[in-house]
DSSP file (Angstrom, degrees, kcal/mol; ACC not computed):
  #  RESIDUE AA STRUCTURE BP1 BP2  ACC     N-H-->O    O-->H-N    N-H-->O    O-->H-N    TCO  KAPPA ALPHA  PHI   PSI    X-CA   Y-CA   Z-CA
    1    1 A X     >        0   0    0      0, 0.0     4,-1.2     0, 0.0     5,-0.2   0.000 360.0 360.0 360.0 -44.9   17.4   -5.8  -42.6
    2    2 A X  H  >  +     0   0    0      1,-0.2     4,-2.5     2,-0.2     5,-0.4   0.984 360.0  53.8  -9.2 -76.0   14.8   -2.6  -42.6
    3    3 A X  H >> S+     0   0    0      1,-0.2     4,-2.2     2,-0.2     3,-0.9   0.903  99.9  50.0 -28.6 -82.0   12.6   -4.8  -42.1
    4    4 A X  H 3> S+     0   0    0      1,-0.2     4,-1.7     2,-0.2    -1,-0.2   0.804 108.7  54.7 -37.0 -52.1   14.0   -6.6  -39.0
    5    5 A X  H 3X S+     0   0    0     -4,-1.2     4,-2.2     2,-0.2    -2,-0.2   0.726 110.2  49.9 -47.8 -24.4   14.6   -3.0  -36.8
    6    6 A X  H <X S+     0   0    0     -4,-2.5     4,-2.7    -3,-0.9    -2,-0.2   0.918 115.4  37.1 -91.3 -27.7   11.0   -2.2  -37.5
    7    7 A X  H  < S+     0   0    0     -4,-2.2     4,-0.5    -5,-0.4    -1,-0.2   0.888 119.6  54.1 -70.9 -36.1    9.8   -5.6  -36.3
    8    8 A X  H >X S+     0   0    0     -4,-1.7     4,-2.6    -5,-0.2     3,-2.4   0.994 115.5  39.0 -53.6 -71.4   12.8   -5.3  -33.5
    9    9 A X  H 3X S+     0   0    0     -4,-2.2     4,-3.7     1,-0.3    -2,-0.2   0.843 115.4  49.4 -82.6 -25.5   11.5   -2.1  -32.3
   10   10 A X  H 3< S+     0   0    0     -4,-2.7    -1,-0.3     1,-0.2    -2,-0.2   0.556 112.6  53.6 -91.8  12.4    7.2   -2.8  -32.6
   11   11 A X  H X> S+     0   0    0     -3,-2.4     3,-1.9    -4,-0.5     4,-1.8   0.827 108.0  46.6 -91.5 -36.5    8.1   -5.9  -30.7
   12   12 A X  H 3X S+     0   0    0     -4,-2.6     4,-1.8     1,-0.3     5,-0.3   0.935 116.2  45.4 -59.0 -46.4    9.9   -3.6  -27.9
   13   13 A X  H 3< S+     0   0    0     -4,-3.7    -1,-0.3    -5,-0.3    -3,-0.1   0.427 111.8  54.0 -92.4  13.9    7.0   -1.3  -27.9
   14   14 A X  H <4 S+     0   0    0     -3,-1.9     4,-0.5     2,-0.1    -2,-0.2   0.663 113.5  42.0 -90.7 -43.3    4.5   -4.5  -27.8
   15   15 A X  H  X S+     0   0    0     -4,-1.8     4,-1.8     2,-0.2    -2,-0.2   0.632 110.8  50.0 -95.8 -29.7    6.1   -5.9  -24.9
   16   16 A X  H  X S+     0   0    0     -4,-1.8     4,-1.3     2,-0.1     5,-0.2   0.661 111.5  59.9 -86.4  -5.8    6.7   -2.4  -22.5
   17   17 A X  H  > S+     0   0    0     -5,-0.3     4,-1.4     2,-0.2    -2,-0.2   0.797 106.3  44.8 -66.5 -37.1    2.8   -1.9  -23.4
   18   18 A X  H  > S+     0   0    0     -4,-0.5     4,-4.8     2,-0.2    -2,-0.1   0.947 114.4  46.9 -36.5 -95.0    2.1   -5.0  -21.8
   19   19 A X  H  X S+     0   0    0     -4,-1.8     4,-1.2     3,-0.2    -2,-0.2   0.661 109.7  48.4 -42.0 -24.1    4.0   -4.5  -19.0
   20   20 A X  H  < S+     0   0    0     -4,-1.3     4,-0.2     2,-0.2    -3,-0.2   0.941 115.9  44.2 -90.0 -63.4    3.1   -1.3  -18.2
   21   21 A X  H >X S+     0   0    0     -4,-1.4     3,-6.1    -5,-0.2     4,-0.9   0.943 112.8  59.9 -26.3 -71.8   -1.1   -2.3  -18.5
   22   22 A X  H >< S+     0   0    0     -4,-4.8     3,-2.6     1,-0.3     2,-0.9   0.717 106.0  38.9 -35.7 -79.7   -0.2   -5.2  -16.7
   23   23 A X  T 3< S+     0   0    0     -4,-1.2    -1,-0.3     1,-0.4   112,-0.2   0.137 112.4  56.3 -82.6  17.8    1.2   -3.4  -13.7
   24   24 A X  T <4 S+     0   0    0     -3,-6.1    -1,-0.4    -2,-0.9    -2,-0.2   0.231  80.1 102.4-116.2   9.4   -1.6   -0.8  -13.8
   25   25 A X    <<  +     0   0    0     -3,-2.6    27,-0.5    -4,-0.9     2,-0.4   0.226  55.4 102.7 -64.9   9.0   -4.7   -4.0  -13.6
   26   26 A X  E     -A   51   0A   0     25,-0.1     2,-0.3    -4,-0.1    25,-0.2  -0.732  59.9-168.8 -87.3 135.5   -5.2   -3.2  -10.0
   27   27 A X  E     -A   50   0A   0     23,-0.8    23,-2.3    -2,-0.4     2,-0.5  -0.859  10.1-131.1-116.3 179.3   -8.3   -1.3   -9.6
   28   28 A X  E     +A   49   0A   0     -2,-0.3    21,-0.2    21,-0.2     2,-0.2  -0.990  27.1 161.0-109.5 112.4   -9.8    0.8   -6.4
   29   29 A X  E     +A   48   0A   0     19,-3.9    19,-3.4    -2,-0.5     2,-0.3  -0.905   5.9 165.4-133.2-176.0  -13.0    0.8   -4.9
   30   30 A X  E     -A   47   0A   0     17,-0.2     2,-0.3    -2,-0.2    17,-0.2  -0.989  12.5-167.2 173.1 168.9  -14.5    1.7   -1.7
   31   31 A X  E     -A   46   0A   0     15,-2.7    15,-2.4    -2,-0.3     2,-0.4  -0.938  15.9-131.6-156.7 162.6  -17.4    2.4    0.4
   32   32 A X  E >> S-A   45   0A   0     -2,-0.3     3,-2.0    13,-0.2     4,-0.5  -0.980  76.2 -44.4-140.0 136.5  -18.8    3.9    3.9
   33   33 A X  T 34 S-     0   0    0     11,-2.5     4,-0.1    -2,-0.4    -1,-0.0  -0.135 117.3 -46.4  60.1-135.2  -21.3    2.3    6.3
   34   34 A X  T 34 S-     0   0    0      2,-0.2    -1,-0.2    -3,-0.1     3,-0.0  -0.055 105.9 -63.6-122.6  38.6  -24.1    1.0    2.9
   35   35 A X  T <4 S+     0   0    0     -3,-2.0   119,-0.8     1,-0.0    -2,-0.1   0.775 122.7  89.2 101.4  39.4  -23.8    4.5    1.4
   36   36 A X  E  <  +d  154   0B   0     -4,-0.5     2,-0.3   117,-0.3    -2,-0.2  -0.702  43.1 173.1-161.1  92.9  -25.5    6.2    4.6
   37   37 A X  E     -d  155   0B   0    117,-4.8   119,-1.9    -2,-0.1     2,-0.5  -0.780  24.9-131.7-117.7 167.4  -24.3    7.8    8.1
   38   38 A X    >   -     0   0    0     -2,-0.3     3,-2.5   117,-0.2    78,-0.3  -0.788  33.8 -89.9-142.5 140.7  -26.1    9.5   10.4
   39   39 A X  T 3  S+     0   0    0     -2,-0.5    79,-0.2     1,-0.2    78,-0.2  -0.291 107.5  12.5 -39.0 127.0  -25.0   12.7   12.1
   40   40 A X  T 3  S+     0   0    0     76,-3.2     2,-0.3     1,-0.4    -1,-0.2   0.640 107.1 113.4 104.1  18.1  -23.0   12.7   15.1
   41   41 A X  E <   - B   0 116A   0     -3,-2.5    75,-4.1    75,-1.2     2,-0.4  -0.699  65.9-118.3-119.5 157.4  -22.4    9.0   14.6
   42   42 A X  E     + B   0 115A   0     -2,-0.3     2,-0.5    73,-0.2    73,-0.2  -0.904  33.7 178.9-114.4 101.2  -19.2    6.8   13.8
   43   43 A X  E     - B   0 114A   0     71,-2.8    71,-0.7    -2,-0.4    69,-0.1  -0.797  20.3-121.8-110.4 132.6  -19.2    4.8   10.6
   44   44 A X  E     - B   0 113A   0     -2,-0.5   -11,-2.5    69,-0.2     2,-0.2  -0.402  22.4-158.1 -71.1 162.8  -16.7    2.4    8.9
   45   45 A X  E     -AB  32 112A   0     67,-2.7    67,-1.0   -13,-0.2     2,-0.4  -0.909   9.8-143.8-146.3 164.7  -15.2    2.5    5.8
   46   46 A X  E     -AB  31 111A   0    -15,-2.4   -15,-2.7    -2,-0.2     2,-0.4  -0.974  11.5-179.9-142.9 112.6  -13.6    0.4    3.2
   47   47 A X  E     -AB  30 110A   0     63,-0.7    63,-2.5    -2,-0.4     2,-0.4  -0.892  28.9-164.3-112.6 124.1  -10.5    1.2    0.6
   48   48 A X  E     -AB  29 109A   0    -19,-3.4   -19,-3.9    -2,-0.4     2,-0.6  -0.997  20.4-149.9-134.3 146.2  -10.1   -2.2   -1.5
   49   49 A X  E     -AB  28 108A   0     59,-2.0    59,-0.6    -2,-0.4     2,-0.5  -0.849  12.0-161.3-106.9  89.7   -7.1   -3.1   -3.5
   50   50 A X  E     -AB  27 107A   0    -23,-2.3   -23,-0.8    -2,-0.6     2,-0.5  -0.699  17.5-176.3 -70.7 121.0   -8.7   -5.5   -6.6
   51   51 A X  E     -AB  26 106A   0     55,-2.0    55,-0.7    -2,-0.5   -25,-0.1  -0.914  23.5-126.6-134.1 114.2   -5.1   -7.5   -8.0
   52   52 A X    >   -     0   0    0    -27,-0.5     3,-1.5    -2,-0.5    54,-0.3   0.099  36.7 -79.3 -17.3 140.1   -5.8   -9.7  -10.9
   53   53 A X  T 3  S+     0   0    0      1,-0.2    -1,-0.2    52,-0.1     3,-0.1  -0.485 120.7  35.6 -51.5 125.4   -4.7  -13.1  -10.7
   54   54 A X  T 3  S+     0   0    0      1,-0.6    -1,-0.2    -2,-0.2     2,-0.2   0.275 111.1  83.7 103.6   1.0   -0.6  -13.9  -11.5
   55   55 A X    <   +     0   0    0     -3,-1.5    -1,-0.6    -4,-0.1    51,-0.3  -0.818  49.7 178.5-113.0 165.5    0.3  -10.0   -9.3
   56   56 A X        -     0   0    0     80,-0.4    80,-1.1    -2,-0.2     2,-0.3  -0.823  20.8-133.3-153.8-155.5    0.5   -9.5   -6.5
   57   57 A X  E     -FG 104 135C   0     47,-0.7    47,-1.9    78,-0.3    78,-0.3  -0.875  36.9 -97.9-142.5 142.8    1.4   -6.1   -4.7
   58   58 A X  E     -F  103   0C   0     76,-1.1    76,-0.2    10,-0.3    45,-0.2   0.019  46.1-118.9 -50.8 156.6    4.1   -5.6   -1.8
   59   59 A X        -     0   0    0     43,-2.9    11,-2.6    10,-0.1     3,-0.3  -0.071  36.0 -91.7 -78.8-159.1    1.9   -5.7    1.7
   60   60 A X  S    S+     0   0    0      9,-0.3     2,-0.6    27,-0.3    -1,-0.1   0.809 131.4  36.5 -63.5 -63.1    2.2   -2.1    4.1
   61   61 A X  S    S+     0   0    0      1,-0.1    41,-0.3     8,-0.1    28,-0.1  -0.627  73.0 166.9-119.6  93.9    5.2   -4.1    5.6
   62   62 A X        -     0   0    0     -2,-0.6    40,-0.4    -3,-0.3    -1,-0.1   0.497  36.9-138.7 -80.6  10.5    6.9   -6.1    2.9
   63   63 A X  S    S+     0   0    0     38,-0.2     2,-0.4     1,-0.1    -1,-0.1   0.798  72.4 107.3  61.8  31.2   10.1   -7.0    5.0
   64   64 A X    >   -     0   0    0      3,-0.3     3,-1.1    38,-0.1    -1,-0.1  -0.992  65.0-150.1-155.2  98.1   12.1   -6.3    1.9
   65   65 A X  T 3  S+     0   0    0     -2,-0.4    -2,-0.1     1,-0.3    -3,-0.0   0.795  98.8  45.4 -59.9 -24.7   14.3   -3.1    1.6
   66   66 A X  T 3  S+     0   0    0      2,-0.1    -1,-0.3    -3,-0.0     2,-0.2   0.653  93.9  92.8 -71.9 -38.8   13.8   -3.0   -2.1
   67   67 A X  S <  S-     0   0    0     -3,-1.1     2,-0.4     1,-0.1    -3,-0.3  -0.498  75.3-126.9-105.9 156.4   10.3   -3.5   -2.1
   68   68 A X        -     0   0    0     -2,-0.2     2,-0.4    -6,-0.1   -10,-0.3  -0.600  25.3-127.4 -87.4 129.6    8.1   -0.8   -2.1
   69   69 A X        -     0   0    0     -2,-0.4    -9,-0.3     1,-0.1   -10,-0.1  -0.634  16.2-117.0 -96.3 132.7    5.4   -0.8    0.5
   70   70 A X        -     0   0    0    -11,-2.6     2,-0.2    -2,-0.4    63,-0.2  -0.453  37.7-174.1 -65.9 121.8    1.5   -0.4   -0.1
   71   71 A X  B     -H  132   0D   0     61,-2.8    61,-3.3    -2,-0.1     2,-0.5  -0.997  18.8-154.8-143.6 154.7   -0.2    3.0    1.7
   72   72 A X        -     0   0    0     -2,-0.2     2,-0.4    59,-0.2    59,-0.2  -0.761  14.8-170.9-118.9  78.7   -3.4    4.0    2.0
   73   73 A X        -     0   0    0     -2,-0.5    57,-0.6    57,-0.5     2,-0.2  -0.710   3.2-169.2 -90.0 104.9   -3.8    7.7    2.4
   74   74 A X        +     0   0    0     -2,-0.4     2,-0.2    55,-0.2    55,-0.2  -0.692  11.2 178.3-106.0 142.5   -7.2    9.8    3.3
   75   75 A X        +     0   0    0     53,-0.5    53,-1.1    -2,-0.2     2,-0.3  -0.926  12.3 169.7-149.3 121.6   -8.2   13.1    3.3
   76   76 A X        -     0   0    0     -2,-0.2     2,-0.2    51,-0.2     5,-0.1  -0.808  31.7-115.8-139.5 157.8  -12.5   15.1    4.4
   77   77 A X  S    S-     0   0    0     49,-0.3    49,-0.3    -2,-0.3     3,-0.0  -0.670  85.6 -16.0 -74.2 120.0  -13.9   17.6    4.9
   78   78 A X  S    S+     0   0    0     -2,-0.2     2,-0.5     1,-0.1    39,-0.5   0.697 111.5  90.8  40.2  10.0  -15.5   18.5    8.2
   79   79 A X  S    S-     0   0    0     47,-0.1     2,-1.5    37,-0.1    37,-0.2  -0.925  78.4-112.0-136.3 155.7  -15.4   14.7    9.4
   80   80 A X  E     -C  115   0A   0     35,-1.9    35,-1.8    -2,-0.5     2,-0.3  -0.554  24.3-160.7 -77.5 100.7  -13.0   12.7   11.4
   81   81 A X  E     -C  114   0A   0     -2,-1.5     2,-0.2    33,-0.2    33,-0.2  -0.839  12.1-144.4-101.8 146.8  -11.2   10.0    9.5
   82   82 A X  E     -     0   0A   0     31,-1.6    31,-0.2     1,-0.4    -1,-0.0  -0.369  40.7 -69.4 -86.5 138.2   -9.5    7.1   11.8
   83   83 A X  E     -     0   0A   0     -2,-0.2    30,-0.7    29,-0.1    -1,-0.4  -0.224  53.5-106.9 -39.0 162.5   -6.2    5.3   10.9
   84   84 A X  E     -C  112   0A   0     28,-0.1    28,-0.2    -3,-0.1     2,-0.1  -0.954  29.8-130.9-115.3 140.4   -6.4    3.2    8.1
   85   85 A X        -     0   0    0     26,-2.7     2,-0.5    -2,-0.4    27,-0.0  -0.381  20.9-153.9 -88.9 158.5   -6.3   -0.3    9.5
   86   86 A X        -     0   0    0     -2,-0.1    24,-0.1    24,-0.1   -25,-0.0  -0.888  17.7-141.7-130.8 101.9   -3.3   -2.3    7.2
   87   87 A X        -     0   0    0     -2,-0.5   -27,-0.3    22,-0.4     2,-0.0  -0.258  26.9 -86.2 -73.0-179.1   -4.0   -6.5    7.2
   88   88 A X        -     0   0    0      1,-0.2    -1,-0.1   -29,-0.1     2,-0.0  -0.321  40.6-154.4 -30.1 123.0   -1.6   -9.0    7.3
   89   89 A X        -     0   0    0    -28,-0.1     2,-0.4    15,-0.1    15,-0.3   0.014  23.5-107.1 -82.7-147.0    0.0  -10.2    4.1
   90   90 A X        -     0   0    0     13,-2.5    13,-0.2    11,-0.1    11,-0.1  -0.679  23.2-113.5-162.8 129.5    1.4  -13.3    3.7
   91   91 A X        +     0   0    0     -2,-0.4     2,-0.2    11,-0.2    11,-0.2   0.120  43.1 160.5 -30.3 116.3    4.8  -14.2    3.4
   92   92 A X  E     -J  101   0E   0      9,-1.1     9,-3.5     7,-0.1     2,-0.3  -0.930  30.3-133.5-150.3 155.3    6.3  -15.8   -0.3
   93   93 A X  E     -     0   0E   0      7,-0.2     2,-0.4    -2,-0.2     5,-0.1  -0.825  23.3-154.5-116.7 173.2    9.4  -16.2   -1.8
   94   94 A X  E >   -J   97   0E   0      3,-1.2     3,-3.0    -2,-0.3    45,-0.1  -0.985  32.4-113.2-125.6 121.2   10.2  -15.2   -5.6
   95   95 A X  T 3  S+     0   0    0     43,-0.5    44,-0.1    -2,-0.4    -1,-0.1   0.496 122.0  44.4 -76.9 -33.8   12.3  -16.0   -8.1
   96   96 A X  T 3  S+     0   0    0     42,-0.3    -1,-0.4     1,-0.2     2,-0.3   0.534 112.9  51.8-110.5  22.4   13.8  -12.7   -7.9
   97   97 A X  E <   -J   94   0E   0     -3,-3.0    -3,-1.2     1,-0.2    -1,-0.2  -0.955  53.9-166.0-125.9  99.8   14.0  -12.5   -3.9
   98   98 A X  E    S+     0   0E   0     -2,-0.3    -1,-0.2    -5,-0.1    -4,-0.1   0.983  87.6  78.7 -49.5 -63.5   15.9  -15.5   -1.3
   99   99 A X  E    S-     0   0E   0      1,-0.1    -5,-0.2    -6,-0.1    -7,-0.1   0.017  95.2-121.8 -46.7 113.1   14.2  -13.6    0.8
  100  100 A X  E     -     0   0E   0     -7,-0.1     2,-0.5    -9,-0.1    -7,-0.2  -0.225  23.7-162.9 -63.0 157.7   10.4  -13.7    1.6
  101  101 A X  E     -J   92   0E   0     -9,-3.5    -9,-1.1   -11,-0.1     2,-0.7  -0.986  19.7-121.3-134.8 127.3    8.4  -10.8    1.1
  102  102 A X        +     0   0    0     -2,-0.5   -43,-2.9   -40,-0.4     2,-0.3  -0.373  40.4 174.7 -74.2 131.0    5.0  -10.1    2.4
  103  103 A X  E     -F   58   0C   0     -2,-0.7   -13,-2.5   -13,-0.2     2,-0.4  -0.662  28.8-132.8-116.6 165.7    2.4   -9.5   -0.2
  104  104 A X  E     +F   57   0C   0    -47,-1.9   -47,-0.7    -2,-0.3     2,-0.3  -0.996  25.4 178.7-106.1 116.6   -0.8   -9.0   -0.5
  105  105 A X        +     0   0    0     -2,-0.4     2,-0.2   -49,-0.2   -49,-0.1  -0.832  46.7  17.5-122.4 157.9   -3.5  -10.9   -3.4
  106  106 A X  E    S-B   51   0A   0    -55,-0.7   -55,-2.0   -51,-0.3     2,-0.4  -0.631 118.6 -22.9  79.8-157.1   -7.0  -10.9   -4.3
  107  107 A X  E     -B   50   0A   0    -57,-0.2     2,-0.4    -2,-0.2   -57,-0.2  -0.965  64.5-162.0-111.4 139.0   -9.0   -8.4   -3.2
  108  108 A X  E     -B   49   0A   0    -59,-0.6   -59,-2.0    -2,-0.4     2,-0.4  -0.977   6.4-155.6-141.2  96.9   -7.4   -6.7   -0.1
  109  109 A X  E     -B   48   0A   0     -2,-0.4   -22,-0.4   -61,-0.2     2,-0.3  -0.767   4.3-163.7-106.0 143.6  -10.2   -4.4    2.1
  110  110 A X  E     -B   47   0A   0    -63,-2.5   -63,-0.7    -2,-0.4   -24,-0.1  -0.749  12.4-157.3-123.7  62.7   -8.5   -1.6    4.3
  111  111 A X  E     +B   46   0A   0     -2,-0.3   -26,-2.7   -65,-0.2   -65,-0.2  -0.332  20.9 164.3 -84.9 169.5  -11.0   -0.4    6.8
  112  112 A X  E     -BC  45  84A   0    -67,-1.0   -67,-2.7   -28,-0.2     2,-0.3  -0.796  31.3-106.4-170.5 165.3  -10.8    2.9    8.4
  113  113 A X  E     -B   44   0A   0    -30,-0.7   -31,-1.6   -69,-0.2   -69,-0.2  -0.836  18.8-165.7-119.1 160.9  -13.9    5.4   10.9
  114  114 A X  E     -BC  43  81A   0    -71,-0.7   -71,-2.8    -2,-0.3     2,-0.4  -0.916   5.7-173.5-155.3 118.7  -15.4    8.0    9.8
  115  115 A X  E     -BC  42  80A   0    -35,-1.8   -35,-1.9    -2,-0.2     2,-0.4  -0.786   2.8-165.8-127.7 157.6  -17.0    9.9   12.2
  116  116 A X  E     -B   41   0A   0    -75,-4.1   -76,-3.2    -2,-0.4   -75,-1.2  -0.968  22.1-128.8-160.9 124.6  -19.4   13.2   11.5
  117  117 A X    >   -     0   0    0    -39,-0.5     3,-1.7    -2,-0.4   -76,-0.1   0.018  19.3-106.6 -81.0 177.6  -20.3   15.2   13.9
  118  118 A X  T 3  S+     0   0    0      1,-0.3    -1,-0.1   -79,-0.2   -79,-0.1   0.833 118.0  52.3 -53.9 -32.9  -23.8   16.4   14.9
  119  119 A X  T 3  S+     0   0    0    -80,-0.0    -1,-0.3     2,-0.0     2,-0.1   0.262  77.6 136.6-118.2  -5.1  -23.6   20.0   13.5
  120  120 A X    <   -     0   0    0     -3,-1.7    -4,-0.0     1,-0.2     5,-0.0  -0.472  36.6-167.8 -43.3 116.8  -22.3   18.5    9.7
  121  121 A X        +     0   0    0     -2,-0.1    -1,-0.2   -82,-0.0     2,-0.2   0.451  45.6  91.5 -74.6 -29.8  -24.3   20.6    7.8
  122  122 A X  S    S-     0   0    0      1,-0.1    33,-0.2    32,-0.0    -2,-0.0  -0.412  70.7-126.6 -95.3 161.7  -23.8   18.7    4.3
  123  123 A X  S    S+     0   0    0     -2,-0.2    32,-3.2    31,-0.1     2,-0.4   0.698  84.4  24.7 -89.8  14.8  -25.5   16.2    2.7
  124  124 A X  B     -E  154   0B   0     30,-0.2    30,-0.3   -88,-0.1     2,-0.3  -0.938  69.7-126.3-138.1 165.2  -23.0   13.8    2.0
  125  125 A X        -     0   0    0     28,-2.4     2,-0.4    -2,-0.4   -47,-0.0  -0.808  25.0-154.5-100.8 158.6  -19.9   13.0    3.3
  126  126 A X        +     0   0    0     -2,-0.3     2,-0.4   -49,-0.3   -49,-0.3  -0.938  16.0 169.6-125.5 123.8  -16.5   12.9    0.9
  127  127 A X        -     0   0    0     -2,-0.4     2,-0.5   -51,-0.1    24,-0.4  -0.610  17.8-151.4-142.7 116.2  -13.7   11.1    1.4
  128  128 A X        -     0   0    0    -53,-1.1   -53,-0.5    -2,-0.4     2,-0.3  -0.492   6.4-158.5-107.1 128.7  -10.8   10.6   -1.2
  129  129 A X  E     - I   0 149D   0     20,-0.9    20,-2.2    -2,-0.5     2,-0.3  -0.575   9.5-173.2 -78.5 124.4   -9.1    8.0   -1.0
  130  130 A X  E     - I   0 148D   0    -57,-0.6   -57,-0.5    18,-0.3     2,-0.3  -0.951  12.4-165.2-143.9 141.4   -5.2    7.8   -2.8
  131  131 A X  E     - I   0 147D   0     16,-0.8    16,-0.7    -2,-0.3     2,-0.3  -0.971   7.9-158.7-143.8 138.7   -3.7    4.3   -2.7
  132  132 A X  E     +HI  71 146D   0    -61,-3.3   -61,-2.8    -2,-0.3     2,-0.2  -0.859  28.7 157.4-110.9 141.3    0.5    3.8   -3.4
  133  133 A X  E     - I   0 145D   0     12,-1.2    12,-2.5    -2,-0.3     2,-0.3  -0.915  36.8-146.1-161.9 171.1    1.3   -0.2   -4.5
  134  134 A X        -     0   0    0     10,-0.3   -76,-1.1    -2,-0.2     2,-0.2  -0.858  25.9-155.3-144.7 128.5    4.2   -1.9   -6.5
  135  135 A X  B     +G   57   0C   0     -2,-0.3     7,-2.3     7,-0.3     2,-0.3  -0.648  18.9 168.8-101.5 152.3    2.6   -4.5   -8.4
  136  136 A X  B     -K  141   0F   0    -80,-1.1   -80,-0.4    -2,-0.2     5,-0.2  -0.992  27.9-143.2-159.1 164.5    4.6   -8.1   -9.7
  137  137 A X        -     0   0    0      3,-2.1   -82,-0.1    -2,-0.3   -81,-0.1  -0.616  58.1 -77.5-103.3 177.0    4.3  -11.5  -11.2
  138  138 A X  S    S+     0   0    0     -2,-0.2   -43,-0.5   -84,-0.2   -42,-0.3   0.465 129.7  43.3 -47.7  -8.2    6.7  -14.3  -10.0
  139  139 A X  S    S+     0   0    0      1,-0.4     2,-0.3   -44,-0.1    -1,-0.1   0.797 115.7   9.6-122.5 -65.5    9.3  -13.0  -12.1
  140  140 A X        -     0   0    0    -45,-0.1    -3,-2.1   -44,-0.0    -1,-0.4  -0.785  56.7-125.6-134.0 159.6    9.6   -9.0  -11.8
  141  141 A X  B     -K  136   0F   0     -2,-0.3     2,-0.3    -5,-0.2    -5,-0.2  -0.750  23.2-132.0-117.9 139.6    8.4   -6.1  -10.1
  142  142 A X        -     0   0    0     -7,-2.3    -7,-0.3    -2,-0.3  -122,-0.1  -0.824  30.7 -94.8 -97.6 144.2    6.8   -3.1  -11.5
  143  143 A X        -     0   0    0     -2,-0.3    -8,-0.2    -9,-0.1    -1,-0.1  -0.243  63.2 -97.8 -67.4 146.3    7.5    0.9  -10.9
  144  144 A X        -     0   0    0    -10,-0.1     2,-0.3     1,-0.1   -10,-0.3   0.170  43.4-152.8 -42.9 166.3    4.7    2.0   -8.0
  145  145 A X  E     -I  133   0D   0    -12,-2.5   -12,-1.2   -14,-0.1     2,-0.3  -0.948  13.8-143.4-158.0 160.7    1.8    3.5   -8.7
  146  146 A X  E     +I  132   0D   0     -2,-0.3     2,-0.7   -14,-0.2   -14,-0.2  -0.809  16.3 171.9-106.4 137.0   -0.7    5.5   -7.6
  147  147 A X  E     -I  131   0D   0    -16,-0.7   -16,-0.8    -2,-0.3     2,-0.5  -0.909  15.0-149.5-161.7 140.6   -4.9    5.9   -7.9
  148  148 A X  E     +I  130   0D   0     -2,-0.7   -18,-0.3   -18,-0.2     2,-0.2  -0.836  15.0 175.1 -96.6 123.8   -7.0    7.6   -6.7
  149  149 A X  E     -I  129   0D   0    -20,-2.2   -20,-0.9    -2,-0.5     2,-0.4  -0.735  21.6-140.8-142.9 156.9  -10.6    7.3   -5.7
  150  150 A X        -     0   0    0    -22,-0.2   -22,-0.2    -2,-0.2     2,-0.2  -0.979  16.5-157.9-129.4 160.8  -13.2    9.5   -3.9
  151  151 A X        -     0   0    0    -24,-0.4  -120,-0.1    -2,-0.4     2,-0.1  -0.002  14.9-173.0 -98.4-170.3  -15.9    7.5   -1.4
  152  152 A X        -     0   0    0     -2,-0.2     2,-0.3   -26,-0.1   -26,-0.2  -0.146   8.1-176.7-171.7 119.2  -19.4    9.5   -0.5
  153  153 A X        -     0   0    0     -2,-0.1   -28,-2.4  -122,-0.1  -117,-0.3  -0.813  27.4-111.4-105.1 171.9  -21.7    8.6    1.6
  154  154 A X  E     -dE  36 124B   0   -119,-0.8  -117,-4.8    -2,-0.3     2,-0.4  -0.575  28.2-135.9 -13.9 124.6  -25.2   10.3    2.3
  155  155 A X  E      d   37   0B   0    -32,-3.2  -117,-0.2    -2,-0.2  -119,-0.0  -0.874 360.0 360.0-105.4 140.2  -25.7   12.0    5.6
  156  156 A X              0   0    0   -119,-1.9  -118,-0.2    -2,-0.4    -1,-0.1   0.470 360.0 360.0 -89.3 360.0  -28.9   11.4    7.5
């Protein structure tokens, strides 16, 4: 019977280890212009949301009261950052929602300006990037998370 709790309890901690990896497999990347912007000039920029195959993560407006909405938050130095622009998800329903929820899947790019004025004195730009998601499978939804990234481009 020993026996059985310990196997009971390293199956428990087998299975929220899972889950928890699982619903941190999203990575972040991102980029400005091709890694180059020129003074006094307006450049785009790119926050992408990588989700593994079998998630998905709620969109920016998941129609859902429950579900926790993907945001993309930016913050520089000396430059002007632009809204970050939020696409369309697309509408499913889930075993544990009648209701559809718009999601996002794939890879998911989030462009945004980034504009640096003539008198920028440094030689890169920075802009860090923090991105808020609720990842799920067909079945269950995971607590949010957060990650965080910084961009940089070279200023001409």
């Amino acid at each position: 019977m020993k026996h059985f709790y310990k196997g009971l309890v390293f199956a428990a901690l087998l299975i929220s280890t899972v889950l928890v990896s699982t619903g941190s497999a999203q990575t972040v990347s991102g980029s400005i212009a091709n890694g180059s912007v020129s003074r006094g000039t307006t450049a785009r920029g790119y926050v992408r949301l990588h989700i593994p195959a079998g998630l998905h993560v709620n969109s920016s407006r998941p129609a859902s009261e429950y579900a926790i909405a993907t945001k993309v938050t930016l913050s520089a130095s000396g430059v002007k950052l632009g809204e970050v622009i939020y696409p369309k998800g697309t509408n499913r329903t889930f075993q544990f929602s009648k209701v559809p929820i718009n999601v996002y899947e794939g890879t998911v790019a989030f462009p945004f300006r980034v504009t640096v004025p003539k008198g920028f004195r440094g030689r890169t730009v920075t802009v860090r990037a923090s991105v808020r998601y609720q990842a799920c499978t067909e079945e269950v939804c995971y607590p949010p998370k957060t990650k965080t990234i910084t961009i940089t481009a070279r200023v001409r």
